[in-house]
HTML snippet that shows the backbone in 3Dmol.js (N, CA, C, O; Angstrom):
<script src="https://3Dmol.org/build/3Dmol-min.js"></script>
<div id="view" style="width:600px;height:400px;position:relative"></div>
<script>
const pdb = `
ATOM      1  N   UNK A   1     119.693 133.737 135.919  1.00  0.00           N
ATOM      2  CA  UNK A   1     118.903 132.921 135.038  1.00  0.00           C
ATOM      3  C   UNK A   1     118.516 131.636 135.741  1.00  0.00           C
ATOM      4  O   UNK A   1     119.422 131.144 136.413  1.00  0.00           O
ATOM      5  N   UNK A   2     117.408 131.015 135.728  1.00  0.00           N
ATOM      6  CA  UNK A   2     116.736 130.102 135.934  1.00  0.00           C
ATOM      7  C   UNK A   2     116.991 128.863 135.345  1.00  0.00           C
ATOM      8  O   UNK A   2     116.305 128.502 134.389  1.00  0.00           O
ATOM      9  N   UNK A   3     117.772 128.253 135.733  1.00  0.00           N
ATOM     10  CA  UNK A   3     117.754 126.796 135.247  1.00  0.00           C
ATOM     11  C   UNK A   3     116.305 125.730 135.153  1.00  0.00           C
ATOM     12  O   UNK A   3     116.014 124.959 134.238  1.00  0.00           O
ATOM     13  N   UNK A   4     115.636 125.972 136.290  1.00  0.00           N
ATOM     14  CA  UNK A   4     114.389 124.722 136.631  1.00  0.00           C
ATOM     15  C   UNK A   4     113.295 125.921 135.691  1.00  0.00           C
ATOM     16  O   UNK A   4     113.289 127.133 135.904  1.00  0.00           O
ATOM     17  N   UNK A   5     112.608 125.348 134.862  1.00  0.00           N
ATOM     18  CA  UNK A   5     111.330 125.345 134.933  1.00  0.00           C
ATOM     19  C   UNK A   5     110.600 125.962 135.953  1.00  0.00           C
ATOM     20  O   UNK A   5     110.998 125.578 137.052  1.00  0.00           O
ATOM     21  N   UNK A   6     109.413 127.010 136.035  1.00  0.00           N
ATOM     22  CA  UNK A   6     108.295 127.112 136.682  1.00  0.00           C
ATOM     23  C   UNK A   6     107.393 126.123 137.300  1.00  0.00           C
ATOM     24  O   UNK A   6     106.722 125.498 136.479  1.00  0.00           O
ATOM     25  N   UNK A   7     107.199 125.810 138.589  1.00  0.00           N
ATOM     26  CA  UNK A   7     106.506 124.439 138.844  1.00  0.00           C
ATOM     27  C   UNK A   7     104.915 124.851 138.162  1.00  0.00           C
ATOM     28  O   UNK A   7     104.272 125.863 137.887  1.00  0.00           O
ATOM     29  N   UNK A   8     104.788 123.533 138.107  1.00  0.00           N
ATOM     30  CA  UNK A   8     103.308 123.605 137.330  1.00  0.00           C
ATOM     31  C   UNK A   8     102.055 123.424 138.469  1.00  0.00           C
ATOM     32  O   UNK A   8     102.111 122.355 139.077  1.00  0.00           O
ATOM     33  N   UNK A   9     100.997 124.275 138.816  1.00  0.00           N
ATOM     34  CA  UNK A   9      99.903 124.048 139.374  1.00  0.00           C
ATOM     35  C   UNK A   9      99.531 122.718 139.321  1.00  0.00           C
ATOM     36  O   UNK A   9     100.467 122.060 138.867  1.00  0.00           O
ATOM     37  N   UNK A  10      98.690 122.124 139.555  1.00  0.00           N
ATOM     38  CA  UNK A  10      98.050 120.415 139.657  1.00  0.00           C
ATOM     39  C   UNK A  10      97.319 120.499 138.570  1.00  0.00           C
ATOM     40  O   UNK A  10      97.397 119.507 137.845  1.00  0.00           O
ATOM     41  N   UNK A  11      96.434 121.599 138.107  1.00  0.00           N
ATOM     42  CA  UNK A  11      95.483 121.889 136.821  1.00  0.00           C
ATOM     43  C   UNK A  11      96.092 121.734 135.632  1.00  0.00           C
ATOM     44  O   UNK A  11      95.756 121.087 134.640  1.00  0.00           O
ATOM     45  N   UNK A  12      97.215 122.541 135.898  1.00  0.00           N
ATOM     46  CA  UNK A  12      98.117 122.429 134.553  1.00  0.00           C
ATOM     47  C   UNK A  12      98.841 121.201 134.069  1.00  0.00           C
ATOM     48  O   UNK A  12      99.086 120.950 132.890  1.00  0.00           O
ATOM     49  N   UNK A  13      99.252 120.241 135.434  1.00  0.00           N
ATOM     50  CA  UNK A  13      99.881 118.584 135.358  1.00  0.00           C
ATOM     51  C   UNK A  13      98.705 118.375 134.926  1.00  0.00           C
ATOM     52  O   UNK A  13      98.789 118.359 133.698  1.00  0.00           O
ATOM     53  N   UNK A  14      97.290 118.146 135.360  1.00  0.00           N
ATOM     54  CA  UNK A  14      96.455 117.228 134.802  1.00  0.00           C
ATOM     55  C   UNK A  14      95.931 117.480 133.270  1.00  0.00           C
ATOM     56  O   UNK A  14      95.455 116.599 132.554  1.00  0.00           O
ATOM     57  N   UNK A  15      96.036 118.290 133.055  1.00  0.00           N
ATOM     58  CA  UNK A  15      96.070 118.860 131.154  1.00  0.00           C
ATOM     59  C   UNK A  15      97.293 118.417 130.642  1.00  0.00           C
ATOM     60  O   UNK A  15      97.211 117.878 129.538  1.00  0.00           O
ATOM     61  N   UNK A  16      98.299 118.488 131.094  1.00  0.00           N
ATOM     62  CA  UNK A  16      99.435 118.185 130.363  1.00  0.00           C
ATOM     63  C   UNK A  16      99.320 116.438 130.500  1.00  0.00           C
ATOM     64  O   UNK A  16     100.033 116.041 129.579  1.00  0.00           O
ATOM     65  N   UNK A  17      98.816 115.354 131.143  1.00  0.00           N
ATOM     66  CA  UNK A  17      98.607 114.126 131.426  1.00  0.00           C
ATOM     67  C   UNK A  17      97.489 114.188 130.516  1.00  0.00           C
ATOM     68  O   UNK A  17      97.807 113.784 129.397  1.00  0.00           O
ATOM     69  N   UNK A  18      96.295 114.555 130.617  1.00  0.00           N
ATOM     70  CA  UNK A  18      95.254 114.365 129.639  1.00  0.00           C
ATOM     71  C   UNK A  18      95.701 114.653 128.159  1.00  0.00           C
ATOM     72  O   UNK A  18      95.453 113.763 127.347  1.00  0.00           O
ATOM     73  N   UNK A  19      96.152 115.469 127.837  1.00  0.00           N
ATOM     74  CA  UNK A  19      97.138 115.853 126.793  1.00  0.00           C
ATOM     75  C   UNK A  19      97.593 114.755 126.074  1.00  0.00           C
ATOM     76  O   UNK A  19      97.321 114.589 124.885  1.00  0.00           O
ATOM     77  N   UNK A  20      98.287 113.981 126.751  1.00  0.00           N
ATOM     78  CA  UNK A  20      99.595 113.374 126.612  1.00  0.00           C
ATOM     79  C   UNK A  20      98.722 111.570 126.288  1.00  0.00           C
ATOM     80  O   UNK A  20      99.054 110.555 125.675  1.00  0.00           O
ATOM     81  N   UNK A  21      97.842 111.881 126.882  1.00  0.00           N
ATOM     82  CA  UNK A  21      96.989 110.407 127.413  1.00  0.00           C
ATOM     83  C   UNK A  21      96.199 110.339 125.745  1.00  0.00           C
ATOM     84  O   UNK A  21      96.110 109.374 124.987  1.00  0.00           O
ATOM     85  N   UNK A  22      95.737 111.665 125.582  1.00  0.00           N
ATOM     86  CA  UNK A  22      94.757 111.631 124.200  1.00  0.00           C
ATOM     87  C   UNK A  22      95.995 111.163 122.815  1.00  0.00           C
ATOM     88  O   UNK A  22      96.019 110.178 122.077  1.00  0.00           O
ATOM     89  N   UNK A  23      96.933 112.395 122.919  1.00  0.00           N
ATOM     90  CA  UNK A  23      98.327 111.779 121.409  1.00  0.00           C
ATOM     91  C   UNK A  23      98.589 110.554 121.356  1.00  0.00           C
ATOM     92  O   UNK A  23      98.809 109.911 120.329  1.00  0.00           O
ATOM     93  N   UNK A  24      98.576 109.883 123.221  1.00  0.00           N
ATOM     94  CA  UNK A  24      98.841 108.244 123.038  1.00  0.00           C
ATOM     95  C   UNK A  24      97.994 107.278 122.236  1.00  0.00           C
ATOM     96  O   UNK A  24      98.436 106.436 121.455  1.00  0.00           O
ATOM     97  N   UNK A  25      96.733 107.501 122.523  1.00  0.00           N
ATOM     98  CA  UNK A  25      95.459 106.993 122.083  1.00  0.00           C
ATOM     99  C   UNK A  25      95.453 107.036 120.486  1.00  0.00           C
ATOM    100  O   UNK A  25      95.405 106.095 119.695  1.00  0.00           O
ATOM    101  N   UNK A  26      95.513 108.323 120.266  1.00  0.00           N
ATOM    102  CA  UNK A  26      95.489 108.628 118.237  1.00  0.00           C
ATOM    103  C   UNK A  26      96.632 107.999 117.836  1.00  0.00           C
ATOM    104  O   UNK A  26      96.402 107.098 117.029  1.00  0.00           O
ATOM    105  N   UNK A  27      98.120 108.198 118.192  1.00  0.00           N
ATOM    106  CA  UNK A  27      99.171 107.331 117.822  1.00  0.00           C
ATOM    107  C   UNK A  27      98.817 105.749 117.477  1.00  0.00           C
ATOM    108  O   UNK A  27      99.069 105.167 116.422  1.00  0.00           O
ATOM    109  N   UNK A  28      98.084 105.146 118.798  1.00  0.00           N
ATOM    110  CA  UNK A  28      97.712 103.991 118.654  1.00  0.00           C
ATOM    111  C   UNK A  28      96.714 103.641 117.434  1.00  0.00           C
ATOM    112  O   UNK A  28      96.913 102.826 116.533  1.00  0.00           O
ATOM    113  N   UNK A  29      95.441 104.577 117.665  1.00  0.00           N
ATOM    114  CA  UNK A  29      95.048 104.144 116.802  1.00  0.00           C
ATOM    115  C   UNK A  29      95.231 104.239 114.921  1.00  0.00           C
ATOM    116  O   UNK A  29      94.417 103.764 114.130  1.00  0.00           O
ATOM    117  N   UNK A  30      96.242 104.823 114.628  1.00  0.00           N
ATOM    118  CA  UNK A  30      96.810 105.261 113.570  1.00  0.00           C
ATOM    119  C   UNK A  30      97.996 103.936 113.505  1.00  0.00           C
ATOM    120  O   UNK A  30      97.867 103.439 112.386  1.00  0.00           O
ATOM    121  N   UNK A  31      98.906 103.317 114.152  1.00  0.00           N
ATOM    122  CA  UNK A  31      99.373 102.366 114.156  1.00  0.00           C
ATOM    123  C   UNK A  31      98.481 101.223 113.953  1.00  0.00           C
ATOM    124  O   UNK A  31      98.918 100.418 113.130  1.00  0.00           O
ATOM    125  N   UNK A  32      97.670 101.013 114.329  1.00  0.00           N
ATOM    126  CA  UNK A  32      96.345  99.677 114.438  1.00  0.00           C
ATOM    127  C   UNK A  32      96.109  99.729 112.951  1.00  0.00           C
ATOM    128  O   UNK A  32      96.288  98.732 112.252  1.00  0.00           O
ATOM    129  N   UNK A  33      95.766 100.722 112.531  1.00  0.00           N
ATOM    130  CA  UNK A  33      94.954 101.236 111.589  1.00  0.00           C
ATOM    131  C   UNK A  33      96.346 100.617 110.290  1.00  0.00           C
ATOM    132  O   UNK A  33      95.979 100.103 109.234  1.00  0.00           O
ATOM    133  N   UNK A  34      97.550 100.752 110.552  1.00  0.00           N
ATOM    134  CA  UNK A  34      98.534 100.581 109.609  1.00  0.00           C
ATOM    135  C   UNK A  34      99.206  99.319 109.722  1.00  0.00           C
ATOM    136  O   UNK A  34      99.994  98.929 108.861  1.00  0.00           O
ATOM    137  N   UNK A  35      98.904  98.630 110.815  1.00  0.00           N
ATOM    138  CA  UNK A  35      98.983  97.203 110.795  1.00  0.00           C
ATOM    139  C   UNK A  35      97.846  96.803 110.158  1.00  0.00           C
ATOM    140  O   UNK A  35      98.197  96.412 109.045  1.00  0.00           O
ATOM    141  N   UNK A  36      96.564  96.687 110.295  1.00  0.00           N
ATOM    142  CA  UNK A  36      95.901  96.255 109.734  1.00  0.00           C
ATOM    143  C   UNK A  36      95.518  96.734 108.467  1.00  0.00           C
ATOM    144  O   UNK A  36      94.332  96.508 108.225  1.00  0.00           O
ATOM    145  N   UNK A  37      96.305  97.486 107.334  1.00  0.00           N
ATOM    146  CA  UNK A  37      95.997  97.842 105.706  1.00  0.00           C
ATOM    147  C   UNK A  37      97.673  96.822 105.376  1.00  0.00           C
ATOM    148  O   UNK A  37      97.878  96.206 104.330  1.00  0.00           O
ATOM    149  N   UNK A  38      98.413  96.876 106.263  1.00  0.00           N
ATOM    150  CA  UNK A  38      99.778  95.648 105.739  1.00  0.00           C
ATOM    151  C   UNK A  38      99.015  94.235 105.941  1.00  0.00           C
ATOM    152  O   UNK A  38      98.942  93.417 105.025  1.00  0.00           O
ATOM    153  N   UNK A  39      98.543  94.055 107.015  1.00  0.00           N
ATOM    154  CA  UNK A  39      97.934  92.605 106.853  1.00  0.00           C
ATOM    155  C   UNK A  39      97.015  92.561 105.574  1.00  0.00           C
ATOM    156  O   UNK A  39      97.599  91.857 104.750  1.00  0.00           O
ATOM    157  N   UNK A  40      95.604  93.102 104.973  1.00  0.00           N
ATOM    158  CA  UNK A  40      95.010  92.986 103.835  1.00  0.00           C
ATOM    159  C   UNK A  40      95.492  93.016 102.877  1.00  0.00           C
ATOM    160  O   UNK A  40      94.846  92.697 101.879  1.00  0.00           O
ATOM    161  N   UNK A  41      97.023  93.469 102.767  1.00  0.00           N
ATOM    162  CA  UNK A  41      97.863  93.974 101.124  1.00  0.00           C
ATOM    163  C   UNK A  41      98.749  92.615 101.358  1.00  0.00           C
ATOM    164  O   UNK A  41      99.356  92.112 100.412  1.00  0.00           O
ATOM    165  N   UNK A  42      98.796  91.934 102.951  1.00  0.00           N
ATOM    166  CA  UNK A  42      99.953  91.145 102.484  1.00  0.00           C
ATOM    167  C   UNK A  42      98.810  89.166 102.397  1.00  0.00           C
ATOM    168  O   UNK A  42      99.189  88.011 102.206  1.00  0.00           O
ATOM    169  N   UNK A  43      97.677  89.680 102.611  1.00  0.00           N
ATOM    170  CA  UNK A  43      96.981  88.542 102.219  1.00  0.00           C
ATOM    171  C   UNK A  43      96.188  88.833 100.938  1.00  0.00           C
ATOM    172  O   UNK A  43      95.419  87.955 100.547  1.00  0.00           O
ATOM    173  N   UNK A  44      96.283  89.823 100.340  1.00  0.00           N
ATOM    174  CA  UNK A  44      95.936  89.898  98.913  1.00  0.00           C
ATOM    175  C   UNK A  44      96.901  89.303  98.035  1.00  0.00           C
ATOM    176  O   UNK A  44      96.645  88.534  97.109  1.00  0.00           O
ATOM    177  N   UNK A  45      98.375  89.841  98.506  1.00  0.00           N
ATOM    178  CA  UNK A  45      99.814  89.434  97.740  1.00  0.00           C
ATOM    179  C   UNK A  45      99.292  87.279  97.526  1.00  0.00           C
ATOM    180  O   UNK A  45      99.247  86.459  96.609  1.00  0.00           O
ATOM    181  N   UNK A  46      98.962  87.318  99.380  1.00  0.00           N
ATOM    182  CA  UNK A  46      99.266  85.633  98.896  1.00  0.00           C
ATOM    183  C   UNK A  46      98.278  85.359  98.374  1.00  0.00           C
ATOM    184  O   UNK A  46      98.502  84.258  97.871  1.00  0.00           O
ATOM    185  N   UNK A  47      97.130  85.687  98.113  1.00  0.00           N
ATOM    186  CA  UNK A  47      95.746  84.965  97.830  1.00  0.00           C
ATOM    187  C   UNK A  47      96.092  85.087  96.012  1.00  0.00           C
ATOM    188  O   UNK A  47      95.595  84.279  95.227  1.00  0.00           O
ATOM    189  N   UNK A  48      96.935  86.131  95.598  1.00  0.00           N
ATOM    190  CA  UNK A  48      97.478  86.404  94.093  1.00  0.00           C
ATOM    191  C   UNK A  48      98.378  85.119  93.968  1.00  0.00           C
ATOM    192  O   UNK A  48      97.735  84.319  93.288  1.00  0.00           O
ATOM    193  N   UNK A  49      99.856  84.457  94.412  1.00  0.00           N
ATOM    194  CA  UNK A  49     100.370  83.904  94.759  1.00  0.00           C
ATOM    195  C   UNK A  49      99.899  82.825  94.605  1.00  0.00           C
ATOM    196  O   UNK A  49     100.478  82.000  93.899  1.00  0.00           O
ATOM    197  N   UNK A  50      98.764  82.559  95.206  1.00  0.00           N
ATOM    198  CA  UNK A  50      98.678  81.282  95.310  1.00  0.00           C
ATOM    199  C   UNK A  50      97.760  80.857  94.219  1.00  0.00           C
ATOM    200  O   UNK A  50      97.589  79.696  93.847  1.00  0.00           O
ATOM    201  N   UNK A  51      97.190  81.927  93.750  1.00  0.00           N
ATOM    202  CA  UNK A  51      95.877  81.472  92.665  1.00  0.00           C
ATOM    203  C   UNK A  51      97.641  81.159  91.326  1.00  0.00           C
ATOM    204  O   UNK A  51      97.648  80.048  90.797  1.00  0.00           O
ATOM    205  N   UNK A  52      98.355  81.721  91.110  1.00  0.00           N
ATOM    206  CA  UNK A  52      99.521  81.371  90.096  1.00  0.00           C
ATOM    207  C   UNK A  52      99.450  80.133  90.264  1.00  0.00           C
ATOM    208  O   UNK A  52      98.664  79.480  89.577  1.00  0.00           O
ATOM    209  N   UNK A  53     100.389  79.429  91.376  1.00  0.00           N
ATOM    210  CA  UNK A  53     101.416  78.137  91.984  1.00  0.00           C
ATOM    211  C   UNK A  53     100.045  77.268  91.562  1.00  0.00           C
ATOM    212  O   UNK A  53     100.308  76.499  90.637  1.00  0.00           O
ATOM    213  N   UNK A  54      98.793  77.201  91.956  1.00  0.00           N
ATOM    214  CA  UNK A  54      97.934  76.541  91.703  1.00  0.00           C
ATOM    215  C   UNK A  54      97.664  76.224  89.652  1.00  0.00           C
ATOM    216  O   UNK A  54      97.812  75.278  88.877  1.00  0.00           O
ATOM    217  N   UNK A  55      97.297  77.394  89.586  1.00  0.00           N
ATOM    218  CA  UNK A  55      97.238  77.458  88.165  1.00  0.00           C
ATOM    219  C   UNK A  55      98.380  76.873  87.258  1.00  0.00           C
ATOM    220  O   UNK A  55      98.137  76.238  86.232  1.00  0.00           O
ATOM    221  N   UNK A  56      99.645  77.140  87.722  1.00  0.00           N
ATOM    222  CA  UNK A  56     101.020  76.505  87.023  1.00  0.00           C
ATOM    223  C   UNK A  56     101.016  75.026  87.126  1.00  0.00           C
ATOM    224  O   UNK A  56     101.420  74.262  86.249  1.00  0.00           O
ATOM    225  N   UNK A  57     100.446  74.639  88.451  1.00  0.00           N
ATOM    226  CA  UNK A  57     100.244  73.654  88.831  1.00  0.00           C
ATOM    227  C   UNK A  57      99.529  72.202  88.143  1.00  0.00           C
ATOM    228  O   UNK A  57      99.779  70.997  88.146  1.00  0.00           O
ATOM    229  N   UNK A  58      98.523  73.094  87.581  1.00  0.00           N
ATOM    230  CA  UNK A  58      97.555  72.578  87.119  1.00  0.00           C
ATOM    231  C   UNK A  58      97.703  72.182  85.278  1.00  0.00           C
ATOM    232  O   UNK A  58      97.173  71.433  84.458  1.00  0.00           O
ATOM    233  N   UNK A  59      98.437  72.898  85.316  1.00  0.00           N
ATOM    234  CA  UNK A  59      99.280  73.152  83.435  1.00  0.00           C
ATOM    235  C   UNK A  59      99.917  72.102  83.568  1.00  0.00           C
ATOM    236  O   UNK A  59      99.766  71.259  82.683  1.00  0.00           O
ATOM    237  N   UNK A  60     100.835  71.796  84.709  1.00  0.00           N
ATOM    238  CA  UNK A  60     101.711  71.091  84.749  1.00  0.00           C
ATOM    239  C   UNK A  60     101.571  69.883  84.661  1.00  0.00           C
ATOM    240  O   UNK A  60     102.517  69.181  84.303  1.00  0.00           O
ATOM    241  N   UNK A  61     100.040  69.221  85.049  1.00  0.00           N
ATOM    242  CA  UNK A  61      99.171  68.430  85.687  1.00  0.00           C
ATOM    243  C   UNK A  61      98.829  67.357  84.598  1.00  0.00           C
ATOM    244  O   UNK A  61      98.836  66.141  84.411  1.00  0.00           O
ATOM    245  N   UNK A  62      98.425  68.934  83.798  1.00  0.00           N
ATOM    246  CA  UNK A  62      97.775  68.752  82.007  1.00  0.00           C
ATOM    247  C   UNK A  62      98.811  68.105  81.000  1.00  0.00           C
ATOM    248  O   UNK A  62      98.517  67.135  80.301  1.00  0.00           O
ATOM    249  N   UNK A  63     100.580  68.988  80.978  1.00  0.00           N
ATOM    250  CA  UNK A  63     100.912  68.431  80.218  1.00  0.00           C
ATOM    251  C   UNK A  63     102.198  68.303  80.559  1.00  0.00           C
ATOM    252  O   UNK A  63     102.969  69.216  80.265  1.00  0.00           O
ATOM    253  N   UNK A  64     102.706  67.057  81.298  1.00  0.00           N
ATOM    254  CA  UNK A  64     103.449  67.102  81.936  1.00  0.00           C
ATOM    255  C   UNK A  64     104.591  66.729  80.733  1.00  0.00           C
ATOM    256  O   UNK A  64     104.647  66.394  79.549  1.00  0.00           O
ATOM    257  N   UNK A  65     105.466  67.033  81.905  1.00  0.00           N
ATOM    258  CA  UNK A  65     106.709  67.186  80.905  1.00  0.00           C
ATOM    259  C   UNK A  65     107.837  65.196  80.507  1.00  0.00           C
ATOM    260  O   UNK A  65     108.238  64.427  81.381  1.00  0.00           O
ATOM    261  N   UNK A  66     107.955  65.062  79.314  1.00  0.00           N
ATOM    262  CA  UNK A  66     108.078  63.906  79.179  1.00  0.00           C
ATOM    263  C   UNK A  66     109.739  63.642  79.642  1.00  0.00           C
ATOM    264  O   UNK A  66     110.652  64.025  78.910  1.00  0.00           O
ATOM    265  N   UNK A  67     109.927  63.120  80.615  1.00  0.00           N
ATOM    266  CA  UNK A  67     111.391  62.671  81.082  1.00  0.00           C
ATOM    267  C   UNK A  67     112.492  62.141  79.892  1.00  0.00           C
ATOM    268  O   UNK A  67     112.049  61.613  78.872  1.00  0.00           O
ATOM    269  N   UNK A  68     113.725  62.290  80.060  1.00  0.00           N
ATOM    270  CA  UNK A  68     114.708  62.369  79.000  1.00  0.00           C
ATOM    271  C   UNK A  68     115.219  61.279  78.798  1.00  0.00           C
ATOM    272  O   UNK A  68     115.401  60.757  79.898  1.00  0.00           O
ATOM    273  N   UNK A  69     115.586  60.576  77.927  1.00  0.00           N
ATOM    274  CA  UNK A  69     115.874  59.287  77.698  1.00  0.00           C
ATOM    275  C   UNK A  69     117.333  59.105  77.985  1.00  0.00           C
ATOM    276  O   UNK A  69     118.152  59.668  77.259  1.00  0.00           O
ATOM    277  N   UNK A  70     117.786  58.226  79.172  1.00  0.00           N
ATOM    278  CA  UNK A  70     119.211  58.554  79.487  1.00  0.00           C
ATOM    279  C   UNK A  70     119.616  58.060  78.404  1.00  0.00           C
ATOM    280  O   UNK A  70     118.946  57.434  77.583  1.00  0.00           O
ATOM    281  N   UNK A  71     121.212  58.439  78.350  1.00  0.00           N
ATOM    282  CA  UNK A  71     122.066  58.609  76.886  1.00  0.00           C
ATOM    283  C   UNK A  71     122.959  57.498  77.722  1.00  0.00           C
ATOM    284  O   UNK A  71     123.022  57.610  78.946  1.00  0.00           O
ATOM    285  N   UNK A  72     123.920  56.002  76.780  1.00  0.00           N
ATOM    286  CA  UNK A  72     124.533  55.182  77.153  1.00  0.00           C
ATOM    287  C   UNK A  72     125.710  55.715  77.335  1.00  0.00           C
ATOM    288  O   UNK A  72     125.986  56.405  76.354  1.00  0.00           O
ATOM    289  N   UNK A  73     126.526  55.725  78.112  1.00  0.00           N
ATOM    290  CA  UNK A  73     127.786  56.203  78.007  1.00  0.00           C
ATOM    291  C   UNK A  73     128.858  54.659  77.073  1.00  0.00           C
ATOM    292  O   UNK A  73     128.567  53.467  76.968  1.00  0.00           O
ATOM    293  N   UNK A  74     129.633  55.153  76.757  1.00  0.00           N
ATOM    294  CA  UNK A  74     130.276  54.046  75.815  1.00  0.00           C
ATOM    295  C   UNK A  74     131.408  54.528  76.477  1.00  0.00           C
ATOM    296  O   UNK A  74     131.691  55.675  76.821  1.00  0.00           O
ATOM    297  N   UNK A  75     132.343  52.897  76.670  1.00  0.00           N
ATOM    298  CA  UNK A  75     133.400  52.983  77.606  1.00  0.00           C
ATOM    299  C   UNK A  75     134.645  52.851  76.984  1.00  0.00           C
ATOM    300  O   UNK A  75     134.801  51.707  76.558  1.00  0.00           O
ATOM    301  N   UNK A  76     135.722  53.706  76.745  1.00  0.00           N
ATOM    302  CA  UNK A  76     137.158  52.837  76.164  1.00  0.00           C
ATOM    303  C   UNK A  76     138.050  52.309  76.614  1.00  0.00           C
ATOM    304  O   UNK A  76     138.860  52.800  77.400  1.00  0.00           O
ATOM    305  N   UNK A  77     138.038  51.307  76.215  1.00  0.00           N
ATOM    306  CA  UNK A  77     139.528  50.665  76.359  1.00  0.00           C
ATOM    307  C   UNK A  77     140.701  51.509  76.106  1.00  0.00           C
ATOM    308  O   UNK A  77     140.809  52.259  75.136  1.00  0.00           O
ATOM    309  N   UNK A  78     141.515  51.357  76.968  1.00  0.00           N
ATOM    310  CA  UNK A  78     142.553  52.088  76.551  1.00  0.00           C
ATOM    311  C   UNK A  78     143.954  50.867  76.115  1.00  0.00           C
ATOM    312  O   UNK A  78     144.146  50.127  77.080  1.00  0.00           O
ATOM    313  N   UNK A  79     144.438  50.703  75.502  1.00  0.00           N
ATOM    314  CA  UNK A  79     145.766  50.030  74.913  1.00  0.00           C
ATOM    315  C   UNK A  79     146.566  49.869  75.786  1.00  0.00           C
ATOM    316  O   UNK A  79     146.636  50.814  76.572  1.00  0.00           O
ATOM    317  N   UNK A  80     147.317  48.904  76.005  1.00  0.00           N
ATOM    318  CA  UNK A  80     148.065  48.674  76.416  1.00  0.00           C
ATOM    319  C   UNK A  80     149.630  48.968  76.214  1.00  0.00           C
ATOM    320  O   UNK A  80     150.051  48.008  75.569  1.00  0.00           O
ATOM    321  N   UNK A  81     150.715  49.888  76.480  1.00  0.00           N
ATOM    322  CA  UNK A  81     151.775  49.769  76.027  1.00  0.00           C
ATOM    323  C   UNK A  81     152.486  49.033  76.143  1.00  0.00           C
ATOM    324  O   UNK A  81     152.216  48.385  77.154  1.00  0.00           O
ATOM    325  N   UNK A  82     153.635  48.568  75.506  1.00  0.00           N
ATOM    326  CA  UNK A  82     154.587  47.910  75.947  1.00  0.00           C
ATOM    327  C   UNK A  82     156.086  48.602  76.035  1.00  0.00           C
ATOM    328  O   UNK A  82     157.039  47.956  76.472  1.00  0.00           O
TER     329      UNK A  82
END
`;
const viewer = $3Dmol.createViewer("view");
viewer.addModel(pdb, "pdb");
viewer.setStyle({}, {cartoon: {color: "spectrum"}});
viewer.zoomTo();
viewer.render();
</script>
């Protein structure tokens, strides 16, 4: 039994390189292609995002919230024993 492989003619290396050269190419461009639909979904997310923070913003702007009237603390004496 044959351990090695059949050597390959030069015709057959250069198909198997062209081969290999084209899957690289489609891989790539299928990766490109999926970076760039995450970038549009993840600047839709913020352009959503930010139209909120703005809008909350703007409520906030309108009716702002009236600060709490600090409360006196009252202090005791404590007695003295004897």
């Amino acid at each position: 039994m044959d351990t090695e492989p059949e050597p390959k003619t030069p015709a057959e290396m250069k198909e198997i390189r062209l081969n290999r050269k084209l899957a690289q190419e489609t891989e790539g461009i299928k990766t490109m292609a999926d970076i760039a639909a995450a970038d549009i979904a993840i600047r839709k997310r913020t352009e959503t995002l930010r139209a909120a923070r703005l809008a909350r913003e703007a409520e906030d702007l309108a009716n702002p919230v009236e600060p709490k009237a600090k409360s006196v603390k009252k202090t005791v004496k404590k007695k003295k024993t004897i």
